[in-house]
Kinemage of the C-alpha trace (Angstrom):
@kinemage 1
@onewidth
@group {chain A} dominant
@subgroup {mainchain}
@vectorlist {calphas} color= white
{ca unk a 1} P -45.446 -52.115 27.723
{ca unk a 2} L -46.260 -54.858 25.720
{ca unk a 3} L -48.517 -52.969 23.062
{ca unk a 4} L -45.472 -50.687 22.729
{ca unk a 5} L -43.370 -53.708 21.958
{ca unk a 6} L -45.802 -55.161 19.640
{ca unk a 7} L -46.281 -51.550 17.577
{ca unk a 8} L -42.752 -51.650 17.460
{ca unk a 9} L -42.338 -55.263 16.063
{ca unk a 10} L -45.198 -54.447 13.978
{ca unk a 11} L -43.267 -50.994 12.224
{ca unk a 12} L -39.878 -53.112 11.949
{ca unk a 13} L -40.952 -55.969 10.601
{ca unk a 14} L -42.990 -53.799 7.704
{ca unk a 15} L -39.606 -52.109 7.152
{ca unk a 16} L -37.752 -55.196 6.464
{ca unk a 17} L -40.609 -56.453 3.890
{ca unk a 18} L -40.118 -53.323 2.497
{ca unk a 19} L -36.228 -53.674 2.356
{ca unk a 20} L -36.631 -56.963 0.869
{ca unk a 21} L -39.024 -56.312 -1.439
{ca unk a 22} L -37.506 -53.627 -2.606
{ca unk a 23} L -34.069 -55.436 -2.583
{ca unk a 24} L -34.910 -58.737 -4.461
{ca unk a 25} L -36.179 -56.658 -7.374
{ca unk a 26} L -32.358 -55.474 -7.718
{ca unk a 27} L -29.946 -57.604 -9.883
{ca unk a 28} L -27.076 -56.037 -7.929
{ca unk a 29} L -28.006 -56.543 -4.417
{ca unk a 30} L -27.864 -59.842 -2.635
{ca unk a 31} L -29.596 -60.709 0.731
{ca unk a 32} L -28.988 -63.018 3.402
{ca unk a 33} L -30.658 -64.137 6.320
{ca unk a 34} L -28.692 -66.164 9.254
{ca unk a 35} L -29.608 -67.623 12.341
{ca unk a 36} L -27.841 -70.086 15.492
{ca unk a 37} L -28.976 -72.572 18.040
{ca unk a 38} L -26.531 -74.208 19.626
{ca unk a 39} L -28.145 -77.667 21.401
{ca unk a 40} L -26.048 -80.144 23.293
{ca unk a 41} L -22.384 -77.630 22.480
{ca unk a 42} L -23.099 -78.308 18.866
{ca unk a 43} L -24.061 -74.687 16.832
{ca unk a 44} L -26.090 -75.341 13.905
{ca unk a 45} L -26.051 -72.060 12.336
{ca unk a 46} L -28.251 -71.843 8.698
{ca unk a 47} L -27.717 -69.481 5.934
{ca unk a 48} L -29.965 -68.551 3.114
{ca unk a 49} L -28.694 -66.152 0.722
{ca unk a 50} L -30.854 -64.656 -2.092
{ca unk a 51} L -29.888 -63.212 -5.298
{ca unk a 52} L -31.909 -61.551 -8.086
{ca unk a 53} L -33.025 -64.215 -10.569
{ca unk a 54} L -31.688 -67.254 -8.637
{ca unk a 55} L -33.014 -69.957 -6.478
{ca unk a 56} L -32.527 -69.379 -2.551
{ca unk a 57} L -29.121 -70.655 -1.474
{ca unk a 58} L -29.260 -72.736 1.913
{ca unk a 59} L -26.126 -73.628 3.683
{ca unk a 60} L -25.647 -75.425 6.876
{ca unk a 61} L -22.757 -75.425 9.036
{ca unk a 62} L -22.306 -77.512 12.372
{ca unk a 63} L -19.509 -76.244 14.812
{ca unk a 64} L -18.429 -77.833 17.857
{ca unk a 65} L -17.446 -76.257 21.187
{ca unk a 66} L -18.222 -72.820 19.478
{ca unk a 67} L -20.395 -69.395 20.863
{ca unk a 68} L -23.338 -68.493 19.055
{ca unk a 69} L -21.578 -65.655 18.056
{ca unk a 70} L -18.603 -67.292 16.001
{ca unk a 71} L -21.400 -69.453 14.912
{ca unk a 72} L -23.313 -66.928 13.487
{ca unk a 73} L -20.111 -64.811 12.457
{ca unk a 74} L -19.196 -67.931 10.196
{ca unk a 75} L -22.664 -68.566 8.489
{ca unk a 76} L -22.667 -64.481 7.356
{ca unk a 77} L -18.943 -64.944 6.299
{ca unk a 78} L -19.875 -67.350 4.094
{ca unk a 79} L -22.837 -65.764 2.801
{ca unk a 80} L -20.648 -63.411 1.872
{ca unk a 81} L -18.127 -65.400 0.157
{ca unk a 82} L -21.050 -66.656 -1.751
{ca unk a 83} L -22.639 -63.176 -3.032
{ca unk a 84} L -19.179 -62.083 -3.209
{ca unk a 85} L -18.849 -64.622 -6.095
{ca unk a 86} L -21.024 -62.726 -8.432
{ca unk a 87} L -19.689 -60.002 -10.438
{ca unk a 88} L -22.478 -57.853 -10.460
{ca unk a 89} L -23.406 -57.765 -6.933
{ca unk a 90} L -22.900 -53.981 -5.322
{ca unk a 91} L -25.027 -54.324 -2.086
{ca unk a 92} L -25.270 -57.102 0.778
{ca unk a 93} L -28.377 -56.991 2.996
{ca unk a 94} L -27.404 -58.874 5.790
{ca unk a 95} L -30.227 -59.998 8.174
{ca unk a 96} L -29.503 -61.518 11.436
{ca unk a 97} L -31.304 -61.373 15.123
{ca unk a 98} L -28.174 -60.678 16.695
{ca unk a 99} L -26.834 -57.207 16.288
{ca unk a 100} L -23.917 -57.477 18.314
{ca unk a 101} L -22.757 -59.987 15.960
{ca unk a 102} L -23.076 -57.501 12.696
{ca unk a 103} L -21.185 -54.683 14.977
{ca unk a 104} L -18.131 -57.190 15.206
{ca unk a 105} L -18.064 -57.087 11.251
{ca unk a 106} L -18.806 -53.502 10.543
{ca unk a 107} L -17.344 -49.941 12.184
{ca unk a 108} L -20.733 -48.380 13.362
{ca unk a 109} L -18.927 -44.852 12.390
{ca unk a 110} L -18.714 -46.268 8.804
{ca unk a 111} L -21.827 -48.250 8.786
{ca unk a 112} L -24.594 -46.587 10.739
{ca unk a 113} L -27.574 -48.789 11.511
């Protein structure tokens, strides 16, 4: 089992270099990575969003009393806001570990994954 799991870490983890790769090339596509931990019921979640041409952008946000999920709902919203603030930007990679989390944003009958 655990040579089938590491094969299939191994394949999705060349896709997403090859997404990004292929992405931050693009003037009109941003990216942004997200993550959570949530230590003591503070959730630190961290942001980094990357455009074409421009340094990384890396926000932090600290909620209190919050899931992981509105955590991590919050740090792609502003990510968002952020890429949204460029003109030229037609695509937004979003990349999280918690898929669940992107489903709450996006209709999978719109979006497929």
């Amino acid at each position: 089992m655990s040579v089938t799991k590491e094969k299939n870490d191994k394949y999705h983890t060349h896709q997403l270099d090859e997404i990004v790769l292929e992405s931050s090339s693009s003037p009109f596509t941003t990216i942004i990575a997200s993550d959570v931990s949530i230590k003591n019921n503070v959730a630190t979640s961290i942001s980094y969003t990357h455009m074409y041409n421009r340094p990384i952008i890396k926000t932090i946000y600290y909620a209190v009393h919050v899931t992981s999920t509105k955590a991590e709902l919050l740090a792609i919203k502003y990510g968002i806001n952020q890429a949204s603030n460029f003109n030229n930007i037609s695509k937004i990679i979003v990349v999280t570990d918690s898929i669940h989390v992107v489903r709450k944003i996006f209709k999978p009958s719109v979006h497929p994954y």
